[in-house]
Biopython code that builds the backbone (N, CA, C, O; Angstrom):
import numpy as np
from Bio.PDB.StructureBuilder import StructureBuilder

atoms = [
    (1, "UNK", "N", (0.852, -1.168, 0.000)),
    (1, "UNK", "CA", (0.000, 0.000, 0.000)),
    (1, "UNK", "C", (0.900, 1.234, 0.000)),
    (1, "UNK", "O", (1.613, 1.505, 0.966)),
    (2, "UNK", "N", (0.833, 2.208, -1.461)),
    (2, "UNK", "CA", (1.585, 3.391, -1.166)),
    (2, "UNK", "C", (0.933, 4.469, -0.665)),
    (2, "UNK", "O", (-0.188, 4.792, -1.057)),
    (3, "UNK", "N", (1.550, 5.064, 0.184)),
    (3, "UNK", "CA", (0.946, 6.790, 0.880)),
    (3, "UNK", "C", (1.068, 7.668, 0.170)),
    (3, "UNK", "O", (2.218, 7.590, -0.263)),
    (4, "UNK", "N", (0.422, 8.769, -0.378)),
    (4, "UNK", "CA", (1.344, 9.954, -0.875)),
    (4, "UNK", "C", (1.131, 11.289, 0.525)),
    (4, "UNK", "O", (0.608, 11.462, 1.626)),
    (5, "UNK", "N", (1.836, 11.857, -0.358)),
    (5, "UNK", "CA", (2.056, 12.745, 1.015)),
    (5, "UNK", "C", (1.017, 13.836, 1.385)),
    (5, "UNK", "O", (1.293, 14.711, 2.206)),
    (6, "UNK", "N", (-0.193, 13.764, 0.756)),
    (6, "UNK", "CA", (-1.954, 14.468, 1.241)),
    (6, "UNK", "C", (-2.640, 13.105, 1.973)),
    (6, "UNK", "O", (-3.512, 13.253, 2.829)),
    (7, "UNK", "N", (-2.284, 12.090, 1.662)),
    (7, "UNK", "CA", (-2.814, 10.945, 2.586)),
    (7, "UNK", "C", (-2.200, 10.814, 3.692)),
    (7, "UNK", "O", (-2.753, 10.471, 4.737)),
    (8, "UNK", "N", (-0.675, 11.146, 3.534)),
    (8, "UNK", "CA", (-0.110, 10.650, 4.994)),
    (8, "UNK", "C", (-0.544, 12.078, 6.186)),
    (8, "UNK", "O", (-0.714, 11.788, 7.370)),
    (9, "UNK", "N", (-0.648, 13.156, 5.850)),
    (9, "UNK", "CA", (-0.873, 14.303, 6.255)),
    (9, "UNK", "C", (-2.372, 14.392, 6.919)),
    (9, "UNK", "O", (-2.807, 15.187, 7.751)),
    (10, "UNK", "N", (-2.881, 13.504, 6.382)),
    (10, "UNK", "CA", (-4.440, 13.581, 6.766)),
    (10, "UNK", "C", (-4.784, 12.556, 7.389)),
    (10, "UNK", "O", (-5.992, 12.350, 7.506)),
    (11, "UNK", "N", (-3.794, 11.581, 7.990)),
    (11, "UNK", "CA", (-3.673, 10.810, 8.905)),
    (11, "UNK", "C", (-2.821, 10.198, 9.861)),
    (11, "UNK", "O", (-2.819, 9.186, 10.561)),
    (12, "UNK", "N", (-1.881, 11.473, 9.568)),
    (12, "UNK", "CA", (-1.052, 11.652, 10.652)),
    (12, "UNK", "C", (-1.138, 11.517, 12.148)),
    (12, "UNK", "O", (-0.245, 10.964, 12.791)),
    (13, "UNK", "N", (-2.348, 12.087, 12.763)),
    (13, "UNK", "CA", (-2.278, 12.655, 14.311)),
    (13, "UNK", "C", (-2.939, 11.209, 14.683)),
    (13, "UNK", "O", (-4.165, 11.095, 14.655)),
    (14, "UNK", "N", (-2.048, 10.037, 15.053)),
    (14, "UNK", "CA", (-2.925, 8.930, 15.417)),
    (14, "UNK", "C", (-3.925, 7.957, 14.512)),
    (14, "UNK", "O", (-4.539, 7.055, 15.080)),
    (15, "UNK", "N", (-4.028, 8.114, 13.475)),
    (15, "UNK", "CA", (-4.648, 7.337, 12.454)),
    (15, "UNK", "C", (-5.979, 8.201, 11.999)),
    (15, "UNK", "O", (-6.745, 7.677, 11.189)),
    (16, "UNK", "N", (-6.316, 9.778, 12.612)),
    (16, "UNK", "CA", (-7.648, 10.058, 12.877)),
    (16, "UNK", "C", (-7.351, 11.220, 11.456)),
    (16, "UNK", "O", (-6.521, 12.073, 11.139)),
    (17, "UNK", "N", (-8.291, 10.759, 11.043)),
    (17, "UNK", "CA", (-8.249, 12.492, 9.681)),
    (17, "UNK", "C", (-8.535, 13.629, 10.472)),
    (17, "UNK", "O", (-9.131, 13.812, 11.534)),
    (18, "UNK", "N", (-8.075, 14.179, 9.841)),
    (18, "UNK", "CA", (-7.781, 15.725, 10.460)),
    (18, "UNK", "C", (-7.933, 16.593, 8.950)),
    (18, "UNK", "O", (-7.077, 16.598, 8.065)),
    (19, "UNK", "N", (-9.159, 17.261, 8.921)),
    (19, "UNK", "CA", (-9.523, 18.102, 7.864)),
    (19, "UNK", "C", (-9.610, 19.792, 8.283)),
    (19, "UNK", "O", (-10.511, 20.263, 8.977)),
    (20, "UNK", "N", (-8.833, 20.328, 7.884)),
    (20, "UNK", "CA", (-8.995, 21.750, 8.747)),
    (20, "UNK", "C", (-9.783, 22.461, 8.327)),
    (20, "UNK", "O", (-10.334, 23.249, 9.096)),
    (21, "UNK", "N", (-10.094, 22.430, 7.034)),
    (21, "UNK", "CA", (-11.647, 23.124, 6.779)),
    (21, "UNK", "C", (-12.992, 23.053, 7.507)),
    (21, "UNK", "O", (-13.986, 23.778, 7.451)),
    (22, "UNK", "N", (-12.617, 21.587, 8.437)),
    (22, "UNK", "CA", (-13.554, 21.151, 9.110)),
    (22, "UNK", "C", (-13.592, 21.596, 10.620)),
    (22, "UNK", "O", (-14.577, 21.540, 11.355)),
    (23, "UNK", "N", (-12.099, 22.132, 11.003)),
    (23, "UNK", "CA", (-11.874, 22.453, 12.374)),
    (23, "UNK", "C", (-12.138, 23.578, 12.060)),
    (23, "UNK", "O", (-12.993, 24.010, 12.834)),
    (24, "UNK", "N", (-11.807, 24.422, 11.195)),
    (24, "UNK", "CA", (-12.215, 25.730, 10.678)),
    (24, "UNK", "C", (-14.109, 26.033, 11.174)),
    (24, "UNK", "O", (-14.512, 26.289, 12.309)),
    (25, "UNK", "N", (-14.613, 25.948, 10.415)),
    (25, "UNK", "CA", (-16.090, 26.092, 11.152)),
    (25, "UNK", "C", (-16.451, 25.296, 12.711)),
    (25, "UNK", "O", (-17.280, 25.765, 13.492)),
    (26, "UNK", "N", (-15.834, 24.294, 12.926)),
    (26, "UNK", "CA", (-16.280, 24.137, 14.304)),
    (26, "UNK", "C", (-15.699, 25.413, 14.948)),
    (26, "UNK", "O", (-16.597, 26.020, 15.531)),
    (27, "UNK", "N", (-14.687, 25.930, 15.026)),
    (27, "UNK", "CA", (-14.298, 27.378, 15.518)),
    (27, "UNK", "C", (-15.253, 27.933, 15.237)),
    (27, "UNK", "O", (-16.145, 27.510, 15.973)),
    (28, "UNK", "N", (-15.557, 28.539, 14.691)),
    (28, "UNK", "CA", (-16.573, 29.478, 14.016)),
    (28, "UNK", "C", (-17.914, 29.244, 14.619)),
    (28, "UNK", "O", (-18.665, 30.106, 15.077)),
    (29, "UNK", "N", (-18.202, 27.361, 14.524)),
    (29, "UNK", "CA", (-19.742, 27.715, 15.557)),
    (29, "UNK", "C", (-19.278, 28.005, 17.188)),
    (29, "UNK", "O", (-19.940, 28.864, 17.772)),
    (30, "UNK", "N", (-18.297, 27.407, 17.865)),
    (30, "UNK", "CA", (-18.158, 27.993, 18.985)),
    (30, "UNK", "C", (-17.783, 29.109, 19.184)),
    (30, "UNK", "O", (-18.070, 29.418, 20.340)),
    (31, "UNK", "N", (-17.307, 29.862, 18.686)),
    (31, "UNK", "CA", (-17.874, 31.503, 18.571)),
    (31, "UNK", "C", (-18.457, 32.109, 18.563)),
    (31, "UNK", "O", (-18.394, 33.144, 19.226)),
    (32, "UNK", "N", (-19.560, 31.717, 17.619)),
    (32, "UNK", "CA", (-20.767, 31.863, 17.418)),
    (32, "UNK", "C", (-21.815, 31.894, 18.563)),
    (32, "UNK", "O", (-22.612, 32.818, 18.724)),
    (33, "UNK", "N", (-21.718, 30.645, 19.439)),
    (33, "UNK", "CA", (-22.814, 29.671, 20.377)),
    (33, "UNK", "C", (-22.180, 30.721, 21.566)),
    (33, "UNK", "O", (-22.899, 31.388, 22.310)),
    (34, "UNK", "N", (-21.121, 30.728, 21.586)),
    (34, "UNK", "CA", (-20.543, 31.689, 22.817)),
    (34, "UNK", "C", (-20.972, 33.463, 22.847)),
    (34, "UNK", "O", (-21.165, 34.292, 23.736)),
    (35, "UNK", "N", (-20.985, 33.461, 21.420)),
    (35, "UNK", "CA", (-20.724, 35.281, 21.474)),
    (35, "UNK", "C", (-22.455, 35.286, 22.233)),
    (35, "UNK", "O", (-22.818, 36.097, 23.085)),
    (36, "UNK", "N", (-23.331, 34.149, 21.642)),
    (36, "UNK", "CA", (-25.088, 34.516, 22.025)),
    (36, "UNK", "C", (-25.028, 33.797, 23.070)),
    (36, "UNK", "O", (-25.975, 33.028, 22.908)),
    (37, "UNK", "N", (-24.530, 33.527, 24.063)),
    (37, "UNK", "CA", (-24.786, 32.786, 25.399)),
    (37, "UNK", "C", (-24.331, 34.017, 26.154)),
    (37, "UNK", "O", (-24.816, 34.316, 27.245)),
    (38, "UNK", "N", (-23.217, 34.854, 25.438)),
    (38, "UNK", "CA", (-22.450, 35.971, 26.269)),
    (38, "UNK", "C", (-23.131, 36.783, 26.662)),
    (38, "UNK", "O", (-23.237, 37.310, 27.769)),
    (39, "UNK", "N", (-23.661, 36.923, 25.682)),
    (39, "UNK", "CA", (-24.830, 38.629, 25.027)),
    (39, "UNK", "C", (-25.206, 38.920, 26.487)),
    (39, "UNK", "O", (-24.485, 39.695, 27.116)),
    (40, "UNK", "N", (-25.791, 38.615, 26.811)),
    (40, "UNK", "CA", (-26.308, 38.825, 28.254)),
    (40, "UNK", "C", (-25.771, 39.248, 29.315)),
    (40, "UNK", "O", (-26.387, 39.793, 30.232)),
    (41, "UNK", "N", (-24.530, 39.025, 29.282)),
    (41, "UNK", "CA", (-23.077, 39.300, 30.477)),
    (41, "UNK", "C", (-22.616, 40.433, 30.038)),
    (41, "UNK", "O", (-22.303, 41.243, 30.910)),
    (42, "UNK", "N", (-22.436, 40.827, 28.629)),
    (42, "UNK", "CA", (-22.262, 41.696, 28.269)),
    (42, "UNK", "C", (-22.902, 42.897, 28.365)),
    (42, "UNK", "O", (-22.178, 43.848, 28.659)),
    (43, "UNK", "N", (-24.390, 43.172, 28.152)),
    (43, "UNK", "CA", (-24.943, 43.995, 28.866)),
    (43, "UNK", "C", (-25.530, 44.314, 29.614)),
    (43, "UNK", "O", (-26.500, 45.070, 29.658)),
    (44, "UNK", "N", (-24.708, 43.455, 30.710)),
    (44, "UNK", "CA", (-24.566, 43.771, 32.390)),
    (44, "UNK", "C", (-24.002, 44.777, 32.589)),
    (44, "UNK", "O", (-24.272, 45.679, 33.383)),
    (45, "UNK", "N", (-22.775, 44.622, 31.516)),
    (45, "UNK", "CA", (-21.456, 45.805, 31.853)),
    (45, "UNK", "C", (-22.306, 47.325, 32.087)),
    (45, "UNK", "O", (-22.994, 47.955, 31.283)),
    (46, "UNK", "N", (-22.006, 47.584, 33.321)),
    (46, "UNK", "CA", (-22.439, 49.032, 34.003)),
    (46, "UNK", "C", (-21.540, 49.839, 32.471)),
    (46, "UNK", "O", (-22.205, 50.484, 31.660)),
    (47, "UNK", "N", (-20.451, 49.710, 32.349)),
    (47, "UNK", "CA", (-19.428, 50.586, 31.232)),
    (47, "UNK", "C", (-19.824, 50.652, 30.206)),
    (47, "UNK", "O", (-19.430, 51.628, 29.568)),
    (48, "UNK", "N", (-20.620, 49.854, 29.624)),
    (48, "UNK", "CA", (-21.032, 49.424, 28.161)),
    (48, "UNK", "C", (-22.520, 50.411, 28.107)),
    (48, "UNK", "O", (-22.588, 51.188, 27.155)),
    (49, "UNK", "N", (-23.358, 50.399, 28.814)),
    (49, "UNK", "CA", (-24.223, 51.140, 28.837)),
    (49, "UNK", "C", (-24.149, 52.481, 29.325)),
    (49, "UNK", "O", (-25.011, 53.317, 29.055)),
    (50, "UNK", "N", (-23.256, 52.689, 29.960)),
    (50, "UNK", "CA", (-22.932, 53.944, 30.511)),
    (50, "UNK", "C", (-23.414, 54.150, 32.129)),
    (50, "UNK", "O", (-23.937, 53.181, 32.680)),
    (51, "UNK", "N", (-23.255, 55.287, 32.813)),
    (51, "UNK", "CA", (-23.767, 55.309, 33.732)),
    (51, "UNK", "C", (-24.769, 55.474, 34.209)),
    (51, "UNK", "O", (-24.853, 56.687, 34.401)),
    (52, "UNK", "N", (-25.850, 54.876, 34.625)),
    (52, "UNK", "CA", (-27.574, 54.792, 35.166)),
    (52, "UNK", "C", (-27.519, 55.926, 36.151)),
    (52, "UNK", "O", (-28.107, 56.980, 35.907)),
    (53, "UNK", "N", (-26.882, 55.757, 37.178)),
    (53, "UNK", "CA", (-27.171, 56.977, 38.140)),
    (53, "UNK", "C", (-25.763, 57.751, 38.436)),
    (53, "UNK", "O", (-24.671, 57.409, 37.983)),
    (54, "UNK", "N", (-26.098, 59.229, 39.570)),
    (54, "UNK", "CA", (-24.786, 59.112, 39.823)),
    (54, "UNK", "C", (-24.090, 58.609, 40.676)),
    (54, "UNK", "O", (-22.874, 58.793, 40.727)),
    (55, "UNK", "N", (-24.781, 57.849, 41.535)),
    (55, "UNK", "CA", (-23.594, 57.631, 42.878)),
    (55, "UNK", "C", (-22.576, 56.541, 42.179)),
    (55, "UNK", "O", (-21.506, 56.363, 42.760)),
    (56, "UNK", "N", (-22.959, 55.441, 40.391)),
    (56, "UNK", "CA", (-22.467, 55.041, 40.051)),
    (56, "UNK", "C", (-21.376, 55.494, 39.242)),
    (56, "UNK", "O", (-20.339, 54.841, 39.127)),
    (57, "UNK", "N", (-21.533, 56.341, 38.805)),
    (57, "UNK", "CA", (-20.840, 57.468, 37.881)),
    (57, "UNK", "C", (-19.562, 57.807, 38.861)),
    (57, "UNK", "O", (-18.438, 57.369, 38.615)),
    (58, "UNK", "N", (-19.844, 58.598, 39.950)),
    (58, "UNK", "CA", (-18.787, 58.925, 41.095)),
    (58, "UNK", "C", (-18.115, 57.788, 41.509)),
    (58, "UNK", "O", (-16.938, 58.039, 41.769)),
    (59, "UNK", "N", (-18.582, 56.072, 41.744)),
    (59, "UNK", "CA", (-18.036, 55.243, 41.921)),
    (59, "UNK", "C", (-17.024, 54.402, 41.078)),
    (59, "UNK", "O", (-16.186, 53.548, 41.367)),
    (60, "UNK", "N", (-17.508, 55.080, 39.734)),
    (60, "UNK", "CA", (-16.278, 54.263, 38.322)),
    (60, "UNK", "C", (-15.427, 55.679, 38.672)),
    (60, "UNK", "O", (-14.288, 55.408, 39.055)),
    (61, "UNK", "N", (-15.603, 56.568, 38.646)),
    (61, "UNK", "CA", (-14.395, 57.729, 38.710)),
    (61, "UNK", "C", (-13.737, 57.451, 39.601)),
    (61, "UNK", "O", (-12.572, 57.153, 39.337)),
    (62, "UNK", "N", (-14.085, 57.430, 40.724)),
    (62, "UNK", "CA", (-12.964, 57.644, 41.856)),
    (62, "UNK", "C", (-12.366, 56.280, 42.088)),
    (62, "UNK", "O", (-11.267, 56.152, 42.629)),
    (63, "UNK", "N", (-13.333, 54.929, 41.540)),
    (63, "UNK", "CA", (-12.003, 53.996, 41.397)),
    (63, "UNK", "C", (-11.547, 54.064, 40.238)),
    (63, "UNK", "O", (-10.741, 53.133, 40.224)),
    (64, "UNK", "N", (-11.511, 54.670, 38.984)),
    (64, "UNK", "CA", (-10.571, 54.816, 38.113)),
    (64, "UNK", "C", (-9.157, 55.565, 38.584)),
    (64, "UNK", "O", (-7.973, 55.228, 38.599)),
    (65, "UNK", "N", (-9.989, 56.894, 39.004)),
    (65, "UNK", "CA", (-8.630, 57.318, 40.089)),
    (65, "UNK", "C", (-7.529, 56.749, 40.915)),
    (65, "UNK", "O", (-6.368, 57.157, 40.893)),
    (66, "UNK", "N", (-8.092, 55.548, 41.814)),
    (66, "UNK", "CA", (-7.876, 54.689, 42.572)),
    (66, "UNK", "C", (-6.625, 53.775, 41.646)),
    (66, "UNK", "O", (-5.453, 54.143, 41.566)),
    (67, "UNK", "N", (-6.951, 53.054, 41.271)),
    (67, "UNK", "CA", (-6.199, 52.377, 40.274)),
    (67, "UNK", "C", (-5.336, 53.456, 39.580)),
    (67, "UNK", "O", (-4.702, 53.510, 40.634)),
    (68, "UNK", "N", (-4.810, 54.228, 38.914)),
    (68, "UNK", "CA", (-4.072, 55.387, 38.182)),
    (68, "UNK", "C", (-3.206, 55.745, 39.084)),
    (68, "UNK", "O", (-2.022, 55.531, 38.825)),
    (69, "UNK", "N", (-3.509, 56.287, 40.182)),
    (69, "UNK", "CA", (-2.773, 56.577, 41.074)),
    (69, "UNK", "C", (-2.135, 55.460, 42.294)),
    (69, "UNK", "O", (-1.274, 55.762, 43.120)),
    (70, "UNK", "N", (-2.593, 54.535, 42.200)),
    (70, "UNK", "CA", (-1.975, 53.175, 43.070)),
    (70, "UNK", "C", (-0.269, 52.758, 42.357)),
    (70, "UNK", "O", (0.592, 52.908, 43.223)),
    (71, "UNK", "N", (0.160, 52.404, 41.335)),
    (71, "UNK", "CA", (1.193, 52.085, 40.665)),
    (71, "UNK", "C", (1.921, 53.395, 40.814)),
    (71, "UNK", "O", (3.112, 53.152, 41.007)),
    (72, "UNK", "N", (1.657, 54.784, 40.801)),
    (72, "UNK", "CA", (2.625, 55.336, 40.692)),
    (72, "UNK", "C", (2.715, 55.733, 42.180)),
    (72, "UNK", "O", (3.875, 56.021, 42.474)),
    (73, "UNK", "N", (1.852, 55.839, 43.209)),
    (73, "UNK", "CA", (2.085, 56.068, 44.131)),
    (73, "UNK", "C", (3.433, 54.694, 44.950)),
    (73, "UNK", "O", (4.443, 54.818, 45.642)),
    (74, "UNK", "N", (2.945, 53.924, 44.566)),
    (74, "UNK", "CA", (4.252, 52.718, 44.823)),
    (74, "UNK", "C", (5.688, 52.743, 44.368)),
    (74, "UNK", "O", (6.707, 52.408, 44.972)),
    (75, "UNK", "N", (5.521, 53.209, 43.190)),
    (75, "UNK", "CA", (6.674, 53.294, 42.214)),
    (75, "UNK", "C", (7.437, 54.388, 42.871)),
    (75, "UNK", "O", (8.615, 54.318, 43.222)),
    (76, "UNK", "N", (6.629, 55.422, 43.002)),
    (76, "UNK", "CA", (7.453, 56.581, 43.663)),
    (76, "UNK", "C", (7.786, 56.009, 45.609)),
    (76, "UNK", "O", (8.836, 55.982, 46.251)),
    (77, "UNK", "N", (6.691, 55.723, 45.907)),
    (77, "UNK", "CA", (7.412, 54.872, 47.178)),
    (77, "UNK", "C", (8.613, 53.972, 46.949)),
    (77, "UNK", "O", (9.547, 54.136, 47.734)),
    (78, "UNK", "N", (8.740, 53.089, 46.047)),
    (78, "UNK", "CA", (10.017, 52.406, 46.179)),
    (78, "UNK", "C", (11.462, 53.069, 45.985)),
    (78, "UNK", "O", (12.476, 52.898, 46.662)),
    (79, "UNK", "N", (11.296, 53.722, 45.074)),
    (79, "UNK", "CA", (12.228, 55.222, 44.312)),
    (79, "UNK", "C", (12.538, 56.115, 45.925)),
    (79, "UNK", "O", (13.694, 56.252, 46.325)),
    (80, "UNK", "N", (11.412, 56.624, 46.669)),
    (80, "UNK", "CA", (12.471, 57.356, 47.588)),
    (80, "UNK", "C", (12.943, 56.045, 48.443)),
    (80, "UNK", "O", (14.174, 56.073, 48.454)),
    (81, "UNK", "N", (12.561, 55.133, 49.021)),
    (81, "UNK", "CA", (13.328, 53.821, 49.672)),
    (81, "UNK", "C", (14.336, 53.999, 49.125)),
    (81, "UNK", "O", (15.084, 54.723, 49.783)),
    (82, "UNK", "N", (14.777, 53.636, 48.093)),
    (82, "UNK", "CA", (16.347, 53.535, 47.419)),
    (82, "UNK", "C", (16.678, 55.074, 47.754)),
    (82, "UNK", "O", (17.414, 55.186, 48.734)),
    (83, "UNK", "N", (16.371, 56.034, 47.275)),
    (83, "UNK", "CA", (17.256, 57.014, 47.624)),
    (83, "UNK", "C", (17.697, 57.786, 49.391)),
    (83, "UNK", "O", (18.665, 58.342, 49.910)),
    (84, "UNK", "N", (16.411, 57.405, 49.749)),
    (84, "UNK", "CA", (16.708, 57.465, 51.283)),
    (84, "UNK", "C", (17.785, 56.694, 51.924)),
    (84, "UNK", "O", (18.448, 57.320, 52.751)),
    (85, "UNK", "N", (18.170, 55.168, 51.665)),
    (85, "UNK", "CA", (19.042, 54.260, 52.172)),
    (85, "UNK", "C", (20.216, 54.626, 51.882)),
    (85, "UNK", "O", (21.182, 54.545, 52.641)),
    (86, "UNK", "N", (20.220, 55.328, 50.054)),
    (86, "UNK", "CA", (21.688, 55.941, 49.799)),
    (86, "UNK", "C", (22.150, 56.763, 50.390)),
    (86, "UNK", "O", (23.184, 56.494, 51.003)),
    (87, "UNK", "N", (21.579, 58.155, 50.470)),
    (87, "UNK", "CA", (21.764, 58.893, 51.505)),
    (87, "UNK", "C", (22.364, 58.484, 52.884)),
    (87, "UNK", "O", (23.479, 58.869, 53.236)),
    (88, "UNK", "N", (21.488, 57.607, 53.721)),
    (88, "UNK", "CA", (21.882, 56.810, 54.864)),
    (88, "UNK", "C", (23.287, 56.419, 54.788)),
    (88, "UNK", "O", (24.170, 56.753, 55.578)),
    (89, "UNK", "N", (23.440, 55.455, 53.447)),
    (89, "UNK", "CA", (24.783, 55.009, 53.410)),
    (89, "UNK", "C", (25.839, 55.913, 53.252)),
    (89, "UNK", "O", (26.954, 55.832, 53.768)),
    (90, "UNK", "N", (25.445, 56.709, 52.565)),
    (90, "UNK", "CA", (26.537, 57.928, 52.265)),
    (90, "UNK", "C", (27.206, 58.687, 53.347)),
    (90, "UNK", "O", (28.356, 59.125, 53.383)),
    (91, "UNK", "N", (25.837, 58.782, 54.606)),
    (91, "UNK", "CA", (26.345, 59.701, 55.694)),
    (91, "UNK", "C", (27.176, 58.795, 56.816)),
    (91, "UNK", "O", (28.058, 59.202, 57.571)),
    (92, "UNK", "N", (26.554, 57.234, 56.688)),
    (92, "UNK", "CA", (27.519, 56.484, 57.521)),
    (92, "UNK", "C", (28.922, 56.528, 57.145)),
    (92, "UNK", "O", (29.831, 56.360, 57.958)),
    (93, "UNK", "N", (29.142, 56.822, 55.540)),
    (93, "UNK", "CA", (30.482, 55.805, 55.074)),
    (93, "UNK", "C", (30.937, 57.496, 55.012)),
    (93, "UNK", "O", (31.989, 57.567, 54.377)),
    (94, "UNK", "N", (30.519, 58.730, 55.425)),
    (94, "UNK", "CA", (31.478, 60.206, 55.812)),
    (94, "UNK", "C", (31.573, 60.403, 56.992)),
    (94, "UNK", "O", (32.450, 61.146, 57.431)),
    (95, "UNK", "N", (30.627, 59.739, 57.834)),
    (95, "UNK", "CA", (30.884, 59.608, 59.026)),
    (95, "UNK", "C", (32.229, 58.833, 59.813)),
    (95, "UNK", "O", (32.999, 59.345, 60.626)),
    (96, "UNK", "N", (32.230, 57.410, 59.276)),
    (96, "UNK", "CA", (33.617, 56.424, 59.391)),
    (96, "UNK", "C", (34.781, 57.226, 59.019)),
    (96, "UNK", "O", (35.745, 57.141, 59.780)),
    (97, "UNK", "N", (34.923, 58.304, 57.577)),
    (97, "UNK", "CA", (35.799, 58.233, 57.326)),
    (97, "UNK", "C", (35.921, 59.649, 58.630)),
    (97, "UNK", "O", (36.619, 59.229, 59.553)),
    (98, "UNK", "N", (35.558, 60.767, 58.838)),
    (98, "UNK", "CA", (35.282, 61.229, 59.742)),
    (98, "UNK", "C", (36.376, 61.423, 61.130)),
    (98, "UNK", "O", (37.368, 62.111, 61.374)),
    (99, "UNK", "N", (35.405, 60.198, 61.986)),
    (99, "UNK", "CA", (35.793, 59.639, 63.183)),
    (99, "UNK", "C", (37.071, 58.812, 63.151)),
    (99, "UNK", "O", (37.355, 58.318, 64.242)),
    (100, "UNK", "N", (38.013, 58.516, 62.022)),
    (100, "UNK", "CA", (39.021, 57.877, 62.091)),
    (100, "UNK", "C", (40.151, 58.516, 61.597)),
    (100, "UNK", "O", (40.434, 58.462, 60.400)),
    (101, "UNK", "N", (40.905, 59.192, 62.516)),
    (101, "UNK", "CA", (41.752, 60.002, 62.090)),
    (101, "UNK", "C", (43.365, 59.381, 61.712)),
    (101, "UNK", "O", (44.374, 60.033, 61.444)),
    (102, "UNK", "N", (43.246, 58.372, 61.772)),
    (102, "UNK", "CA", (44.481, 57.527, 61.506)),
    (102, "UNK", "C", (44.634, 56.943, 59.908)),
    (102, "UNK", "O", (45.523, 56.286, 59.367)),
    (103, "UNK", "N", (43.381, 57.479, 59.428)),
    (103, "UNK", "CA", (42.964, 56.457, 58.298)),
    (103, "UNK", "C", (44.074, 57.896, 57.259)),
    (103, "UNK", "O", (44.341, 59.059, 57.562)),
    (104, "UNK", "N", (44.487, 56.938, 55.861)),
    (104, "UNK", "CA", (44.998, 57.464, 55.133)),
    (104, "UNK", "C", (44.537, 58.040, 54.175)),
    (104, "UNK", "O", (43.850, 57.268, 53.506)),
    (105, "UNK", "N", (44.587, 59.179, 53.721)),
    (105, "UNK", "CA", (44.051, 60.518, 53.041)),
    (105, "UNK", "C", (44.456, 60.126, 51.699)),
    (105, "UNK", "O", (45.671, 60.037, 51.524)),
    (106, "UNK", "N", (43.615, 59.849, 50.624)),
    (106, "UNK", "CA", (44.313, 60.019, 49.096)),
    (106, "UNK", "C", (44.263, 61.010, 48.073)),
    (106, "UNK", "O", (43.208, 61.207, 47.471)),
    (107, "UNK", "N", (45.425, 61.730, 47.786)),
    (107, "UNK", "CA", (45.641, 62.713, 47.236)),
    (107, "UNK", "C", (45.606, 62.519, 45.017)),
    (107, "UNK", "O", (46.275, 62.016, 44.114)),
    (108, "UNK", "N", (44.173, 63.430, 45.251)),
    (108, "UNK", "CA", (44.171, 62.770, 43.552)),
    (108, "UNK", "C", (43.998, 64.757, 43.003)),
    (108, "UNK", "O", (43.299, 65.735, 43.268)),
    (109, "UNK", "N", (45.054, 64.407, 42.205)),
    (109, "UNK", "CA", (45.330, 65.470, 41.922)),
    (109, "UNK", "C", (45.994, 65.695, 40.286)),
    (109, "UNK", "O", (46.320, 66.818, 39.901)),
]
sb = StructureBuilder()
sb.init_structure("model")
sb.init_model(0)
sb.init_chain("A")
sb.init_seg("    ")
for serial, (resi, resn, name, xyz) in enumerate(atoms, 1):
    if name == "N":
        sb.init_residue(resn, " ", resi, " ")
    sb.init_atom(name, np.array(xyz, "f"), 0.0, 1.0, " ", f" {name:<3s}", serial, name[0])
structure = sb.get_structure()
């Protein structure tokens, strides 16, 4: 029995045909079956319809705010950490040199 190579290809994965025109629309209906099962979840979304009242309106703002300002408020918290510790280190390691009057002076000149 000879194979050619559109037969061996189409029964490659385990002995099972594999037609992709055919996996092609099964995609397509589960897309399909999903996007109309979704529909409904979808316009739940308070965002999608916009805002109904205001105490909801004030509540997407000020946690939009919330979120916007969380990352940089951290970011800038970690940023002075590092520069505060340098500092720290800086004044210990002028301090040592300082308090030790024996220590040797290097002349760069």
């Amino acid at each position: 029995m000879t194979r050619s190579a559109g037969n061996f290809l189409a029964t490659a994965r385990g002995g099972l045909a594999f037609r992709p025109h055919a996996a092609r629309g099964l995609i397509l209906a589960l897309a399909l079956v999903a996007a109309t099962l979704l529909a409904d979840a979808a316009s739940a979304c308070t965002v999608c319809l916009g805002a109904q009242t205001e105490a909801s309106r004030k509540a997407f703002v000020g946690t939009t705010a919330f979120l916007t300002f969380l990352p940089l408020t951290v970011v800038g918290g970690v940023i002075a950490l590092f520069v505060r510790r340098t500092l720290a280190q800086e004044a210990l390691d002028e301090s040592s040199r300082v308090e030790d009057p024996n220590a040797s002076v290097e002349f760069r000149g």
